[in-house]
DRENMIDO-672734 format. One record per residue (C-alpha): x, y, z. Coordinates in nm, 3 decimals. Example, Ala and Ser with C-alpha at 12.3 -4.5 7.8 and 13.67 -1.06 7.14 Angstrom:
<rec><east>1.230</east><north>-0.450</north><up>0.780</up></rec>
<rec><east>1.367</east><north>-0.106</north><up>0.714</up></rec>
This chain:
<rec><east>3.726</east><north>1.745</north><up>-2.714</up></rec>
<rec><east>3.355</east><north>1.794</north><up>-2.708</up></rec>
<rec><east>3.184</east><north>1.735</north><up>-2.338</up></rec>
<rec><east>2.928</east><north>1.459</north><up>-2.286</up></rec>
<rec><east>2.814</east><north>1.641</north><up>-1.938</up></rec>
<rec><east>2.490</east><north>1.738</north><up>-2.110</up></rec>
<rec><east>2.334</east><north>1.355</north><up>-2.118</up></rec>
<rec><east>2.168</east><north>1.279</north><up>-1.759</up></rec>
<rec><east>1.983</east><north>0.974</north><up>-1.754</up></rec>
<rec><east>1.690</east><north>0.965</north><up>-1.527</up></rec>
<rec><east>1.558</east><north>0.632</north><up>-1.531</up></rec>
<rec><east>1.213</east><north>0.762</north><up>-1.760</up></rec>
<rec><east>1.263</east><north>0.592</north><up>-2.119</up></rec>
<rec><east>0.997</east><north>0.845</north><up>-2.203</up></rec>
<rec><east>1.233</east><north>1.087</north><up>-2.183</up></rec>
<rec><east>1.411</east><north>0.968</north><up>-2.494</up></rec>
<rec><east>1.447</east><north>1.254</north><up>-2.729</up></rec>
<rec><east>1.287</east><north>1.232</north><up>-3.084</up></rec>
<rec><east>1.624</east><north>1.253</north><up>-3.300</up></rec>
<rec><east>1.732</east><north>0.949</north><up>-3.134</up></rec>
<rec><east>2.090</east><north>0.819</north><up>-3.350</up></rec>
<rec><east>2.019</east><north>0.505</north><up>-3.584</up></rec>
<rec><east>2.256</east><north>0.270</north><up>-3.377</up></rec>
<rec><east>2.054</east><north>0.365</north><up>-3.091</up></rec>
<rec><east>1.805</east><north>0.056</north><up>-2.897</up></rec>
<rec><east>1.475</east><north>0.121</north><up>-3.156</up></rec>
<rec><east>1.287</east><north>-0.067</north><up>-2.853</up></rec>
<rec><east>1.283</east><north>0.050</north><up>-2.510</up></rec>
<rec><east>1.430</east><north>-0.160</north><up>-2.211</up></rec>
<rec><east>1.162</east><north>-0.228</north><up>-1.897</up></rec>
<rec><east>1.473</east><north>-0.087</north><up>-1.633</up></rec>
<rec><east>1.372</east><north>0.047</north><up>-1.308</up></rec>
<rec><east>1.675</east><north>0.182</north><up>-1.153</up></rec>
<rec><east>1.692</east><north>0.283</north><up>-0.789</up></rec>
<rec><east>1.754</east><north>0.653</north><up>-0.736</up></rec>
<rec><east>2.148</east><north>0.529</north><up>-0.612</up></rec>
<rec><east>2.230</east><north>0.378</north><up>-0.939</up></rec>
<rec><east>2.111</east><north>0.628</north><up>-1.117</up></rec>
<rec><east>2.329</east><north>0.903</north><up>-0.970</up></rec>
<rec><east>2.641</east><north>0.589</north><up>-1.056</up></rec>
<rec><east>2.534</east><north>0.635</north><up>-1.395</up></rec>
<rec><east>2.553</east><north>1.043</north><up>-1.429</up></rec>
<rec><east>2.870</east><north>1.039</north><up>-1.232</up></rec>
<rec><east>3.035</east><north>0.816</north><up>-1.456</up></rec>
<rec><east>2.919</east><north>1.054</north><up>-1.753</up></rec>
<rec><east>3.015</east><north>1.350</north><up>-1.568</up></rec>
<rec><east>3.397</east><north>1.205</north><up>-1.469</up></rec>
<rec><east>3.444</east><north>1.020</north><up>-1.842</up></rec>
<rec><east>3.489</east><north>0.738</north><up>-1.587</up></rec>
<rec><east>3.393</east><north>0.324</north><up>-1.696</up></rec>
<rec><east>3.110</east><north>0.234</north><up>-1.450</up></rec>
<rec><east>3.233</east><north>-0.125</north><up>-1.296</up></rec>
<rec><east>2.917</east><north>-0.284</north><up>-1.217</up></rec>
<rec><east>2.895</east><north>-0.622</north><up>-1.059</up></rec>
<rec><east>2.625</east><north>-0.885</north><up>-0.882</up></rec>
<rec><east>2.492</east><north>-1.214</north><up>-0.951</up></rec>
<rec><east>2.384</east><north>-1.307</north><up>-1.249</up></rec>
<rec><east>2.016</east><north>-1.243</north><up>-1.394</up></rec>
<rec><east>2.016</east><north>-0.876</north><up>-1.150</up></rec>
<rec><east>1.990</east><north>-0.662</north><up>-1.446</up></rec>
<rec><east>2.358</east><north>-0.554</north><up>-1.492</up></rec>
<rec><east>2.377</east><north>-0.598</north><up>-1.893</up></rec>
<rec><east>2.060</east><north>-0.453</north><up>-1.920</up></rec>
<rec><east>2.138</east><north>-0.102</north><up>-1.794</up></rec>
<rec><east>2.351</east><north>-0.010</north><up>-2.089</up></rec>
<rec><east>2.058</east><north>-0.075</north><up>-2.282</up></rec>
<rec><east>1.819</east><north>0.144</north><up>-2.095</up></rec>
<rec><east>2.069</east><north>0.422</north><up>-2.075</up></rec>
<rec><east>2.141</east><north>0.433</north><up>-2.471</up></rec>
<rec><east>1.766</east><north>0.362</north><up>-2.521</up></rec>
<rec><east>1.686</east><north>0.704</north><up>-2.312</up></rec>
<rec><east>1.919</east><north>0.911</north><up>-2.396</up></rec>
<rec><east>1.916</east><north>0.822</north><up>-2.742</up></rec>
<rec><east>2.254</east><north>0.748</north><up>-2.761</up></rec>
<rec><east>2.451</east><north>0.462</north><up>-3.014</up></rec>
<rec><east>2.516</east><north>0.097</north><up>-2.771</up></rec>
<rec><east>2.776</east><north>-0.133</north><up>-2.878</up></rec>
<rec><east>2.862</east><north>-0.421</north><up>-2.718</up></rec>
<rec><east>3.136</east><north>-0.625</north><up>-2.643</up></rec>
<rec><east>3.107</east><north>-0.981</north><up>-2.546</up></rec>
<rec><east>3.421</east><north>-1.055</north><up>-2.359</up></rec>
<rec><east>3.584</east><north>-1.446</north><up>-2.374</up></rec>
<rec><east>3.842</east><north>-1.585</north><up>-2.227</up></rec>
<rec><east>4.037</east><north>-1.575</north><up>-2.524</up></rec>
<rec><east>3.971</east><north>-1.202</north><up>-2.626</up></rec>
<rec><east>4.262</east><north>-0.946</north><up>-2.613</up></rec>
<rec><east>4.218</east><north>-0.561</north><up>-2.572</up></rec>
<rec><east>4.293</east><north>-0.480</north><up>-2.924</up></rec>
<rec><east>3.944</east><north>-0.691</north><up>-2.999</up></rec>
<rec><east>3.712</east><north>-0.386</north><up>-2.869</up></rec>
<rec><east>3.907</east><north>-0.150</north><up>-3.083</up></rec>
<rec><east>3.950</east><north>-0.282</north><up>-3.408</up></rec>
<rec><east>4.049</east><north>-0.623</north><up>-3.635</up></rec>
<rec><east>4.257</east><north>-0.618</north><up>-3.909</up></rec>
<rec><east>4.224</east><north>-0.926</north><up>-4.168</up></rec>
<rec><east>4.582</east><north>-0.982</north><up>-4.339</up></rec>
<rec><east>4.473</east><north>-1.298</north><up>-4.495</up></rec>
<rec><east>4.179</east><north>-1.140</north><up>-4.661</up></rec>
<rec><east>4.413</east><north>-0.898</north><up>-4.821</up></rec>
<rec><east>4.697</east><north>-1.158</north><up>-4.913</up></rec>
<rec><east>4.378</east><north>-1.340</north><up>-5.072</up></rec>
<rec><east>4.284</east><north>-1.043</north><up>-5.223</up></rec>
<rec><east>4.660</east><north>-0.954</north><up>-5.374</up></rec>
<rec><east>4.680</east><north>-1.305</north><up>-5.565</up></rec>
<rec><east>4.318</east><north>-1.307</north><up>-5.645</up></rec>
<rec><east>4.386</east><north>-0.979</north><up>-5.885</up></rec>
<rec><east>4.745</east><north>-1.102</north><up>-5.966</up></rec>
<rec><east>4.570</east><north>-1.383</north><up>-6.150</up></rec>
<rec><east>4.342</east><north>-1.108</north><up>-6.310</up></rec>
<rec><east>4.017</east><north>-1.275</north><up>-6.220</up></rec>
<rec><east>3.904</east><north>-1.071</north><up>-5.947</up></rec>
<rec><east>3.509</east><north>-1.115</north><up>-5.905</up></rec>
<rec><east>3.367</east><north>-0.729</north><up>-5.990</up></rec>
<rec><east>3.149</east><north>-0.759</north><up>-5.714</up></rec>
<rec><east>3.454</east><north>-0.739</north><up>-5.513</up></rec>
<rec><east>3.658</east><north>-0.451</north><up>-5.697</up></rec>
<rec><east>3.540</east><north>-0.177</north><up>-5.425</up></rec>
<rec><east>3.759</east><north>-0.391</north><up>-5.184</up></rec>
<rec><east>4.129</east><north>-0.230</north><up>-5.357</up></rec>
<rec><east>4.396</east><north>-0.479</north><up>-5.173</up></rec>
<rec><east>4.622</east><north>-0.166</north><up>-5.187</up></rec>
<rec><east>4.407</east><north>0.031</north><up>-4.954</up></rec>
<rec><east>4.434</east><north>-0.106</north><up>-4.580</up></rec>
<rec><east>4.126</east><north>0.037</north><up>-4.416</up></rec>
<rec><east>3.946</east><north>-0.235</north><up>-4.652</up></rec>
<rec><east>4.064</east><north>-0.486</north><up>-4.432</up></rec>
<rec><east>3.991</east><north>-0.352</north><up>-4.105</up></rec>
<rec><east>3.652</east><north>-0.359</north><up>-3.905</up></rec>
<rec><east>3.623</east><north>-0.151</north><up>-3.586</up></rec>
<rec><east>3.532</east><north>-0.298</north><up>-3.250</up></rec>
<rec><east>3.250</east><north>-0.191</north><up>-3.011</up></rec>
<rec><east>3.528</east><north>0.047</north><up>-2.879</up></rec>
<rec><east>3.632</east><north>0.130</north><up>-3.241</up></rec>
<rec><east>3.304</east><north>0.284</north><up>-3.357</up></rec>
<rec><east>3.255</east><north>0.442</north><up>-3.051</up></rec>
<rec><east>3.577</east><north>0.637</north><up>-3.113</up></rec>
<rec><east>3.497</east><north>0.757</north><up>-3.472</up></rec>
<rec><east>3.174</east><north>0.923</north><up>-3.373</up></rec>
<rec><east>3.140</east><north>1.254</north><up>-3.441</up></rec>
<rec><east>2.791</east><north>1.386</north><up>-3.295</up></rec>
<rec><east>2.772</east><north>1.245</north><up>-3.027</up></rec>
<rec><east>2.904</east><north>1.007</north><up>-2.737</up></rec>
<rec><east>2.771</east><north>0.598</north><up>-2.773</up></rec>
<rec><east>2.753</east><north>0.395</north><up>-2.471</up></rec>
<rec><east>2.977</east><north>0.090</north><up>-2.459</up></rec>
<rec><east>2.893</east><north>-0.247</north><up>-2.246</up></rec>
<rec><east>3.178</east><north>-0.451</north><up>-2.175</up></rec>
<rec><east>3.015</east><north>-0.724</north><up>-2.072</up></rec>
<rec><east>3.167</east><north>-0.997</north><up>-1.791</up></rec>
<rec><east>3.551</east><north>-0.832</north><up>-1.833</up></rec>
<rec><east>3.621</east><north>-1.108</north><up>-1.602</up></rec>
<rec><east>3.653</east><north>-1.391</north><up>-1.831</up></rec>
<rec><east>3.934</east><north>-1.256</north><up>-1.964</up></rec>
<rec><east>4.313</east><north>-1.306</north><up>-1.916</up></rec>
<rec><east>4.426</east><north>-1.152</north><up>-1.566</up></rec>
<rec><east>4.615</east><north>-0.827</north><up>-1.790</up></rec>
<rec><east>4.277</east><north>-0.735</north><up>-1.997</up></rec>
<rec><east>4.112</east><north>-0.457</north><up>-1.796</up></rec>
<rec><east>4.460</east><north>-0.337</north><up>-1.753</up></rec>
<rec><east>4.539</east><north>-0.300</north><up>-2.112</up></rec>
<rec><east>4.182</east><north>-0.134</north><up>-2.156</up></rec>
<rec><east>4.330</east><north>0.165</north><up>-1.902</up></rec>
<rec><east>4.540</east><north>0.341</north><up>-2.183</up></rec>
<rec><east>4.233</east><north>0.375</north><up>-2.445</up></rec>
<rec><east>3.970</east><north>0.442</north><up>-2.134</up></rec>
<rec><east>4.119</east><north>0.763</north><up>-2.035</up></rec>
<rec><east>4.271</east><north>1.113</north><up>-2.175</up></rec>
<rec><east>4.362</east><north>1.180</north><up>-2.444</up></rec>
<rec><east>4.089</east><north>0.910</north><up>-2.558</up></rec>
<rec><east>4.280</east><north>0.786</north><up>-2.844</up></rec>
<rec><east>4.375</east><north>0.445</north><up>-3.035</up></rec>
<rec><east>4.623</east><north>0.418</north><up>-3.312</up></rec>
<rec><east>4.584</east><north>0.123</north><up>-3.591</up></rec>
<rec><east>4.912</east><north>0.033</north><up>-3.743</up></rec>
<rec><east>4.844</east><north>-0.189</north><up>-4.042</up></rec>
<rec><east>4.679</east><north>0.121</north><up>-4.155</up></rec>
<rec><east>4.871</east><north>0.435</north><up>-3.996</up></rec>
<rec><east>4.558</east><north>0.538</north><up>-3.850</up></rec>
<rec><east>4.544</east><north>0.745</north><up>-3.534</up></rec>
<rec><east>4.173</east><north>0.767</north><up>-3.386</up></rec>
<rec><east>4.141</east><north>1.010</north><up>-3.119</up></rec>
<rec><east>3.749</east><north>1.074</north><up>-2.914</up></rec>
<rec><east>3.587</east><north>1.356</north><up>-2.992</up></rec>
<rec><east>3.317</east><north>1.222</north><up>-2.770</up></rec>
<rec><east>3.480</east><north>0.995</north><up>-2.510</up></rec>
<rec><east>3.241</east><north>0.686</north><up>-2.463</up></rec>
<rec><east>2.980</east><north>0.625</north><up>-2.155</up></rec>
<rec><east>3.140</east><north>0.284</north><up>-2.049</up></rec>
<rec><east>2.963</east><north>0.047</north><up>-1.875</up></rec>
<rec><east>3.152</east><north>-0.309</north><up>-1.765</up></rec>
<rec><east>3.010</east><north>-0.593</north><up>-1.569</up></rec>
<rec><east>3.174</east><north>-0.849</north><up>-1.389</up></rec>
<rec><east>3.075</east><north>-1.190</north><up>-1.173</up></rec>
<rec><east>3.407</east><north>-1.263</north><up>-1.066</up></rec>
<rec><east>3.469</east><north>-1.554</north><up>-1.217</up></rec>
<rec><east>3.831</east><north>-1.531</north><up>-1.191</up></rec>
<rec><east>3.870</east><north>-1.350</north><up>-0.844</up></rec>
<rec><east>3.921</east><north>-0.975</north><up>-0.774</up></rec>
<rec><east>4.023</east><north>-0.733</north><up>-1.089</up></rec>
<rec><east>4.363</east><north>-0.555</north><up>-1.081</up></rec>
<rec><east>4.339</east><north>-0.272</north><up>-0.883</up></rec>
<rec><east>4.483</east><north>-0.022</north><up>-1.137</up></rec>
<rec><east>4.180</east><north>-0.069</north><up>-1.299</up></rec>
<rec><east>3.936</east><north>-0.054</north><up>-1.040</up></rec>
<rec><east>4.080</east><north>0.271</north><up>-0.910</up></rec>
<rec><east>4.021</east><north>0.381</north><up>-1.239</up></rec>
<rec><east>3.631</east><north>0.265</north><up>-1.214</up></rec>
<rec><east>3.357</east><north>0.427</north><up>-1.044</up></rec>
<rec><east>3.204</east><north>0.093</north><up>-0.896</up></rec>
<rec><east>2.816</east><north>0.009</north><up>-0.776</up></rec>
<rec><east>2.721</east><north>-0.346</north><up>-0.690</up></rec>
<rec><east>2.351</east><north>-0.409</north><up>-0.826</up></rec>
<rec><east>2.127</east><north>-0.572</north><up>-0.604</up></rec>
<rec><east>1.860</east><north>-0.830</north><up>-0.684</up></rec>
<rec><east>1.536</east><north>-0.676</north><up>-0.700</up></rec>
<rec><east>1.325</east><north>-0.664</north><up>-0.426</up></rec>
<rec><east>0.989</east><north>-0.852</north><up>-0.417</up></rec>
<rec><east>0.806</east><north>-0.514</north><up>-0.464</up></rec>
<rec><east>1.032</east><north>-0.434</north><up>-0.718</up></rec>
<rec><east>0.996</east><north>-0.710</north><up>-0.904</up></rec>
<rec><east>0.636</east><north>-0.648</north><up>-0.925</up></rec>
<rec><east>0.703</east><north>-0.302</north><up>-1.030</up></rec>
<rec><east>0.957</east><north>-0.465</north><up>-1.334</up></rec>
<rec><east>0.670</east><north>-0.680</north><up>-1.444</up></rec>
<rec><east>0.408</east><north>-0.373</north><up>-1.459</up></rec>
<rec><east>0.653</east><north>-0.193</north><up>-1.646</up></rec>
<rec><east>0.754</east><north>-0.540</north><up>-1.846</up></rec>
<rec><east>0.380</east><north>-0.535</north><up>-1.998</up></rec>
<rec><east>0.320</east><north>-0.221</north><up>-2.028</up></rec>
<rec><east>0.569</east><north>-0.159</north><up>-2.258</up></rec>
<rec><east>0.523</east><north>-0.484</north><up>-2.460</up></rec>
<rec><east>0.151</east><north>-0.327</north><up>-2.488</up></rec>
<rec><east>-0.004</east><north>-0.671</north><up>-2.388</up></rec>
<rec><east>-0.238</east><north>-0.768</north><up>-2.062</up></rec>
<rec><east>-0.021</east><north>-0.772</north><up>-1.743</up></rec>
<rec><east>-0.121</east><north>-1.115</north><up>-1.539</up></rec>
<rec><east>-0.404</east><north>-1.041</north><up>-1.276</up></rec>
<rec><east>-0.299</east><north>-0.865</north><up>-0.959</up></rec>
<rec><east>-0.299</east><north>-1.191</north><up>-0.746</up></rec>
<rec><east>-0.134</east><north>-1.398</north><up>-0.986</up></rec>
<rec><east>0.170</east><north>-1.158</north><up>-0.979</up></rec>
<rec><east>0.120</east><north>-1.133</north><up>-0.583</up></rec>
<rec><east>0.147</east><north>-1.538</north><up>-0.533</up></rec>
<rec><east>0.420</east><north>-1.552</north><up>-0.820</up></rec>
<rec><east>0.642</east><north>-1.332</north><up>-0.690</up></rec>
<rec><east>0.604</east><north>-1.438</north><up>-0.333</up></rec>
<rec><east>0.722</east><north>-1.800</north><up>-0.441</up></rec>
<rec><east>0.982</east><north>-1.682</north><up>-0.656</up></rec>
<rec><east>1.168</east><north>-1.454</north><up>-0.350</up></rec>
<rec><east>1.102</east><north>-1.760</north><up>-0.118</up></rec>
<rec><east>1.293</east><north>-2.002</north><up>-0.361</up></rec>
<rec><east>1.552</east><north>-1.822</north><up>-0.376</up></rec>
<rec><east>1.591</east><north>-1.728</north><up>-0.021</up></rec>
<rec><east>1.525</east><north>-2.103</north><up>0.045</up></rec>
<rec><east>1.907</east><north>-2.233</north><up>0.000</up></rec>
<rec><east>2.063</east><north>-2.519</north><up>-0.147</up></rec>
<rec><east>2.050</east><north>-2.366</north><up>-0.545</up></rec>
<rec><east>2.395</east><north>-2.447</north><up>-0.730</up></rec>
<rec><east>2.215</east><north>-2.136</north><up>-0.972</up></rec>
<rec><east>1.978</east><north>-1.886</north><up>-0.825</up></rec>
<rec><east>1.748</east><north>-1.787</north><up>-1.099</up></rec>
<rec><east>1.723</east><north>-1.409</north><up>-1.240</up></rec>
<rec><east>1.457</east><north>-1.134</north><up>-1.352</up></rec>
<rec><east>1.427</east><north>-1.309</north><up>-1.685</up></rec>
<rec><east>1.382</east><north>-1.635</north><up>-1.607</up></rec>
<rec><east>1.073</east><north>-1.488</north><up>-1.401</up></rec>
<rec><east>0.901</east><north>-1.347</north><up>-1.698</up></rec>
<rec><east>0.896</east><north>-1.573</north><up>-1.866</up></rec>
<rec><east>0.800</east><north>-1.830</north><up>-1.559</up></rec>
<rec><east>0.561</east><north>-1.569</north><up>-1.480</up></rec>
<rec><east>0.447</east><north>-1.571</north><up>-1.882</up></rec>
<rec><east>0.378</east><north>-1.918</north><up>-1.873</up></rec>
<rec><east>0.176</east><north>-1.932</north><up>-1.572</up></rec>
<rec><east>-0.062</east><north>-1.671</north><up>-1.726</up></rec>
<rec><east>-0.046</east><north>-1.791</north><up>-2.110</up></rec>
<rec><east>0.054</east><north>-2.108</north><up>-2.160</up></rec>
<rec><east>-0.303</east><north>-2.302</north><up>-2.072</up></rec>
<rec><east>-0.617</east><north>-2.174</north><up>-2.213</up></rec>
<rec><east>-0.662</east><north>-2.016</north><up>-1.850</up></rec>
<rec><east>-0.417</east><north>-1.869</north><up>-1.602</up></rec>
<rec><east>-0.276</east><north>-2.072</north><up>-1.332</up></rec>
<rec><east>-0.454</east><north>-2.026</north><up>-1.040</up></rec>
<rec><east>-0.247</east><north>-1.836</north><up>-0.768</up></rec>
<rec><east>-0.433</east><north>-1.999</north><up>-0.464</up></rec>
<rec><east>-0.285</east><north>-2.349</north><up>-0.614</up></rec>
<rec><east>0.020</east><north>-2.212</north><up>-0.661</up></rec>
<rec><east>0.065</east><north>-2.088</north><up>-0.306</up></rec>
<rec><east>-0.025</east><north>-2.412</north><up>-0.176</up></rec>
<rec><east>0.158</east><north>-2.676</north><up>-0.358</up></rec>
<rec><east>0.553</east><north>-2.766</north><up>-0.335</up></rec>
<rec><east>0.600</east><north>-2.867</north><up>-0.685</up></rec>
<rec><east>0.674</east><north>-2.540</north><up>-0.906</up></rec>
<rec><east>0.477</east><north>-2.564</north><up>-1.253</up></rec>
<rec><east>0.690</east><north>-2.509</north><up>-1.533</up></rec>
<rec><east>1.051</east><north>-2.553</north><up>-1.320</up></rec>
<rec><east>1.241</east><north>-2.599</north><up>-1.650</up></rec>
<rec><east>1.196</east><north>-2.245</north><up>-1.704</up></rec>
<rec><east>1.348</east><north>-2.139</north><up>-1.346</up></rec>
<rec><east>1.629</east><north>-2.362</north><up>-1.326</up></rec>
<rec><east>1.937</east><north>-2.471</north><up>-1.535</up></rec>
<rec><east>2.063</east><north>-2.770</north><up>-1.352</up></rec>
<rec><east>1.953</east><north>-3.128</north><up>-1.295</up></rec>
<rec><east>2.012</east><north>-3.072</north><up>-0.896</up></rec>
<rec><east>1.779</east><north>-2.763</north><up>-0.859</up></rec>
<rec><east>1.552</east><north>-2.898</north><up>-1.105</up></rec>
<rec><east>1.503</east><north>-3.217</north><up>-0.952</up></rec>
<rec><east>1.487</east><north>-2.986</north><up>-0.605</up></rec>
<rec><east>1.114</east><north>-2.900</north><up>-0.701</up></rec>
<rec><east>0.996</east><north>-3.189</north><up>-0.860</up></rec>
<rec><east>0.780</east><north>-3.281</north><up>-0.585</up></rec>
């Protein structure tokens, strides 16, 4: 099995090489990742170990996967959990009806030629690989894999995950008598906002685990200058982003949300105080006043919303 020990991420998406894979992230991710979590990241490439990653939502967790494929170049797949899905979901889906349909369809001889590459006597036709699955079949190099809020899931799901996420790195697919085995073992990322109380602890021993922060106010001024300058557009004046910021920690350090709003919801609040009138907000105003301008952007229920009104 081929090592993935020689992809270090650094936090620098210009360090992205040039032969970057197709299934890569074409556009880079504006991630600034503290020197701790960055270190998470290589150890968890270094041990072939899934990186657990957890904090509130809107901190950034789905976002590093992203900026880790996007630097390194590497294929990202991603895999939405519900609290319906089932292991076998990541891995691969195999569509019996389709095939039954298939079967009469040419029994009755009138099998549309567009469809004739589709031969109901071949399985693999008839089954589509997961975000797990096509990380598996690669065969130059490793992709990274976000499993993305694992806690929405039945109580047995990260559990049933341990037998593919570790040696020998292999999956077998019975409807078609396929065995899939790693030759680059995935860089596995899963977040969680325990919604459903503490994962099993199998599965957590089998984690490395780092619980992401919410930025900083000086980091979140640092995420906007690296927000514009990789969209390529004007970054808001210096003071706006000083005032903007300043109200935006405060609010949330305030008390009384139901839902604290995240990084993106201050972009674009922050977006709309520079953009959306023919002139910027002005940042003394903003200081001043109680009301927040534009609240429908920061937050998502009628109790907070109403909060600010005034």
């Amino acid at each position: 099995m081929n090592s993935t020990t020689k992809y270090k991420f650094q936090g620098n998406p210009n360090a992205r090489p040039k032969s970057a894979h197709p299934d890569s992230p074409q556009t880079p991710e504006p991630y600034i990742a503290p020197d701790e979590l960055i270190q998470a990241v290589n150890l968890a490439i270094y041990l072939r170990r899934p990186l657990l990653l957890e904090g509130e939502a809107g901190c950034g967790k789905t976002r590093l996967a992203r900026a880790v494929a996007y630097e390194l170049g590497l294929p990202f797949y991603r895999w939405d959990v519900r609290s319906t899905s089932k292991s076998q979901e990541g891995l691969y889906h195999y569509d019996a009806i389709l095939r039954l349909h298939d079967v009469q369809i040419q029994q009755l001889e009138t099998l549309d030629k567009s469809d004739q590459s589709r031969n109901p006597s071949n399985p693999k036709y008839y089954r589509k690989l997961g975000a797990l699955g096509k990380a598996f079949v690669l065969k130059s190099c490793p992709a990274v894999v976000l499993i993305d809020e694992i806690d929405k899931a039945d109580i047995d799901f990260p559990n049933d995950l341990l037998a593919v996420l570790d040696e020998p790195w292999e999956f077998t697919i019975p409807e078609t008598r396929e065995k899939v085995q790693a030759d680059y073992p995935p860089i596995v990322m899963i977040t969680s906002n325990k919604e459903k109380g503490n994962l099993p602890a199998p599965f957590l021993r089998r984690c490395l685990y780092y619980f992401v922060e919410f930025p900083s106010q000086e980091r979140l001024k640092e995420i906007v200058a690296i927000h514009y300058q990789m969209q390529h557009i004007t970054a808001p004046a210096s003071e706006l982003v000083e005032t903007a910021t300043e109200r935006f920690i405060q609010v949330r350090q305030e008390g009384g949300l139901f839902k604290l709003p995240g990084t993106s919801e201050f972009l674009d609040w922050l977006k709309a105080l520079q953009t959306f009138e023919k002139t910027p907000y002005k940042a003394e105003k903003l200081a001043k006043e109680k009301r927040l301008p534009y609240r429908e952007l920061l937050f998502k229920l009628r109790a907070d919303w109403q909060n600010y009104a005034v």
